[in-house]
C-alpha positions as CSV (number, residue, x, y, z in Angstrom):
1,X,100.5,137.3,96.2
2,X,96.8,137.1,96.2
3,X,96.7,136.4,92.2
4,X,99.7,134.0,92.6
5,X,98.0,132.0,95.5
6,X,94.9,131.7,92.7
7,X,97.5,130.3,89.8
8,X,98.4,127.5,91.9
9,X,94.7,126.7,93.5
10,X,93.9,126.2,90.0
11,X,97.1,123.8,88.9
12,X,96.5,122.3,92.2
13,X,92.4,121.6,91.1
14,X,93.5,120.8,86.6
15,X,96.4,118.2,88.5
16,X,93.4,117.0,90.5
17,X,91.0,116.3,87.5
18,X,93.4,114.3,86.0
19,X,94.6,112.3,88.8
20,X,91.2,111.2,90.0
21,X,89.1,111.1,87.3
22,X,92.1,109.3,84.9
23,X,93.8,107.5,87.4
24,X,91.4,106.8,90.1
25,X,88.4,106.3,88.3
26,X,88.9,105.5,84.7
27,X,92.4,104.0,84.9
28,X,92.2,102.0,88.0
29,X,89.1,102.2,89.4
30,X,90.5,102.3,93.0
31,X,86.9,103.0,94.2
32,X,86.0,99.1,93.6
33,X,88.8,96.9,94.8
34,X,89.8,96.0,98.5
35,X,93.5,96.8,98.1
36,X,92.5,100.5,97.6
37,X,89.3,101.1,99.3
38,X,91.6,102.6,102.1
39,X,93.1,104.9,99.7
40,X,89.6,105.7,98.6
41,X,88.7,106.7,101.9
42,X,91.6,109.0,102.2
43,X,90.2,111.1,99.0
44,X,87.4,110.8,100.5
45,X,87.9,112.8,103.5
46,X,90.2,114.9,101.4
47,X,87.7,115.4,99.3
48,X,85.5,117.0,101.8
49,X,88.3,119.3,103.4
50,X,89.3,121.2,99.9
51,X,86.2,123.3,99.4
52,X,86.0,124.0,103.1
53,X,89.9,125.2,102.6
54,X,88.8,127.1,99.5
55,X,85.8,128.5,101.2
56,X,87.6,129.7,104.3
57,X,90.8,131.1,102.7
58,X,89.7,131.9,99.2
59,X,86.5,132.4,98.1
60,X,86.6,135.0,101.3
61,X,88.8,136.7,102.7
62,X,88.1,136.1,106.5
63,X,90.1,136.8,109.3
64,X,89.9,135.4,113.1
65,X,87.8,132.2,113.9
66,X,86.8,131.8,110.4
67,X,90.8,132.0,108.9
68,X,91.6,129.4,111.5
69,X,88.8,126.6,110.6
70,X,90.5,127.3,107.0
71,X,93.6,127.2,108.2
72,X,93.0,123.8,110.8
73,X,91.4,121.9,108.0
74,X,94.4,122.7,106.1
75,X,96.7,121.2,108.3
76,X,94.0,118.2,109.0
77,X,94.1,117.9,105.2
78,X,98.2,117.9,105.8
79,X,97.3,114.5,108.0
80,X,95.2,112.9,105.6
81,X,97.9,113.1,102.9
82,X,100.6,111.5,105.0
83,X,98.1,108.4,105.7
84,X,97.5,108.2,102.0
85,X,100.8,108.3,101.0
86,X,101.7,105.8,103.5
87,X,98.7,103.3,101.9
88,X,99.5,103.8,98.6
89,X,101.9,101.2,97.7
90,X,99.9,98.8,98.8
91,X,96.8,99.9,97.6
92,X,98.8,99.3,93.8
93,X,100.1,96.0,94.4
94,X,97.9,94.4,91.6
95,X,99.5,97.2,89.2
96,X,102.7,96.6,89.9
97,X,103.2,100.1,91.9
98,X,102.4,103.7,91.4
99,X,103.1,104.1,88.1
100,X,105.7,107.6,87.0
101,X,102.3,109.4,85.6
102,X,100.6,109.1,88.4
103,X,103.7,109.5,91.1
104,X,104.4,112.8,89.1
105,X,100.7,114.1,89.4
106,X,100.3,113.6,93.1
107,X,103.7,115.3,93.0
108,X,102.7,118.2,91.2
109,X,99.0,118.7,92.6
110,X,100.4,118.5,96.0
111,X,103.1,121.0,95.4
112,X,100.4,123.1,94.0
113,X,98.0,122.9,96.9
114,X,99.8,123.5,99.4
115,X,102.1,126.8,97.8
116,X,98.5,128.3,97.2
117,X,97.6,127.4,101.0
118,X,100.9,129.2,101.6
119,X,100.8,132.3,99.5
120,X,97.6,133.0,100.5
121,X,97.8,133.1,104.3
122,X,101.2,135.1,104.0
123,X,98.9,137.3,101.8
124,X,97.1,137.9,105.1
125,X,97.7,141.2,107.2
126,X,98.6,140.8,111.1
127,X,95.1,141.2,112.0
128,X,94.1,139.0,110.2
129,X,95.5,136.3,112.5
130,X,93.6,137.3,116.0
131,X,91.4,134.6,117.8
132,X,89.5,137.3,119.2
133,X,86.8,137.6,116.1
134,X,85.9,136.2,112.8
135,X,85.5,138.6,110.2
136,X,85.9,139.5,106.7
137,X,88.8,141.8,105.6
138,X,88.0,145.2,104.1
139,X,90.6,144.8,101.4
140,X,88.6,142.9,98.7
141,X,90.1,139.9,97.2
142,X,90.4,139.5,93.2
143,X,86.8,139.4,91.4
144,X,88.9,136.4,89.8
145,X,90.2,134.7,93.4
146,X,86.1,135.4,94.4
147,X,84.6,133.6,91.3
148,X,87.3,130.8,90.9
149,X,87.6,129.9,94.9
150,X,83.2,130.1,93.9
151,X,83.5,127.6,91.6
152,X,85.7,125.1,93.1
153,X,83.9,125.1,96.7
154,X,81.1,124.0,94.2
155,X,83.3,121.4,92.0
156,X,84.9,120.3,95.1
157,X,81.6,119.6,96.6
158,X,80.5,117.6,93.9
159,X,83.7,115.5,93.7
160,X,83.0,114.4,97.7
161,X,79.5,113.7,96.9
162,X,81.3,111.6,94.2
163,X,83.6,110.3,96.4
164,X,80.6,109.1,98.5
165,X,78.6,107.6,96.1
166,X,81.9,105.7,94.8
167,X,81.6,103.7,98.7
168,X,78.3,102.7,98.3
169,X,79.4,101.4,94.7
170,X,82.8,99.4,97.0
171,X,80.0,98.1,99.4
172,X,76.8,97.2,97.0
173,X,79.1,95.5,95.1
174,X,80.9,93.5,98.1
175,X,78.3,93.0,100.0
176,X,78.0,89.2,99.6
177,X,81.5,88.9,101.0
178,X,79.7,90.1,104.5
179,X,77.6,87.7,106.5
C-alpha cells in the first residue's frame, strides 16, 4: 500500500507541474491579474501545506503528534481546495472559463493527492494513530517512498517560495493602483 500511496504522490506532483507551471504561469499567468490573485493565494497556501503533508506522512514514517500535524494539514489543505474551487470561475472570466485541459488536470492531480494521502494513512498500523507520543515507526518505509517524499518536500518548497515571489510580482506591478 506503501508503494502504491508513492505512484500517486508522484502523478499527484507530474499533474501539478503541468498545471501550474503551463497553466498558471506560462498559459495564463494568474499570478499577475486581479481576477486571479485570489486563486493565487489559494496555491499559495497550498503550496506551503504539500511538503509539510509529504514530510509528515511520507518522507517519514511517524506516528502520534507528528502523523497528526501531517494528517491536520491534510485536511487544512482539504479546506483550501474547496475555496479555490469555489474562486475559480471567476478568477477565468477573461478566458472565457476553465478550459477542459486545465478542468481535467485539477481533476486528475486532485484525485491523485488525495488517494496517496489515503493509501498511506491506511498503510498505517493502530499505533500508529495514538496522541500519546510522536514517534517514528520501526517498520522502514521504501528507500524509494524515503528518497521521493525527500525530493518533493524539497521541490514543494521551492514551488511556495515561488509562489511567494509571484505576489510581490502581483503587488510591484500594481502598486500604482494603491494610494
Amino acid at each position: 500500500m506503501i508503494i502504491a500511496a508513492t505512484v500517486f504522490m508522484v502523478l499527484f506532483g507530474l499533474m501539478s507541474i503541468v498545471d501550474g507551471l503551463y497553466y498558471h504561469d506560462y498559459k495564463y499567468k494568474l499570478y499577475l491579474h486581479k481576477e486571479s490573485i485570489l486563486e493565487h493565494i489559494m496555491h499559495t497556501f497550498r503550496a506551503v501545506a504539500f511538503p509539510l503533508v509529504v514530510y509528515y506522512l511520507f518522507q517519514n514514517d511517524f506516528g502520534g503528534w507528528m502523523m497528526m500535524v501531517g494528517v491536520f494539514v491534510a485536511f487544512i489543505d482539504i479546506i483550501l481546495l474547496a475555496i479555490d474551487v469555489r474562486i475559480e470561475g471567476h478568477s477565468r472570466d477573461r478566458y472565457g472559463g476553465l478550459s477542459n485541459g486545465e478542468y481535467a488536470t485539477h481533476l486528475f492531480a486532485n484525485t491523485f493527492h488525495y488517494v496517496s494521502i489515503a493509501l498511506i494513512l491506511g498503510a498505517k498500523p493502530a499505533e500508529a494513530w495514538t496522541f500519546t507520543q510522536s514517534f517514528e515507526l520501526m517498520r522502514p518505509y521504501p528507500e524509494i517512498t524515503v528518497w521521493l517524499g525527500s525530493a518533493f518536500v524539497t521541490g514543494g518548497t521551492i514551488a511556495a517560495v515561488l509562489h511567494f515571489w509571484q505576489w510581490s510580482q502581483y503587488f510591484s506591478k500594481n502598486k500604482t493602483h494603491y494610494p
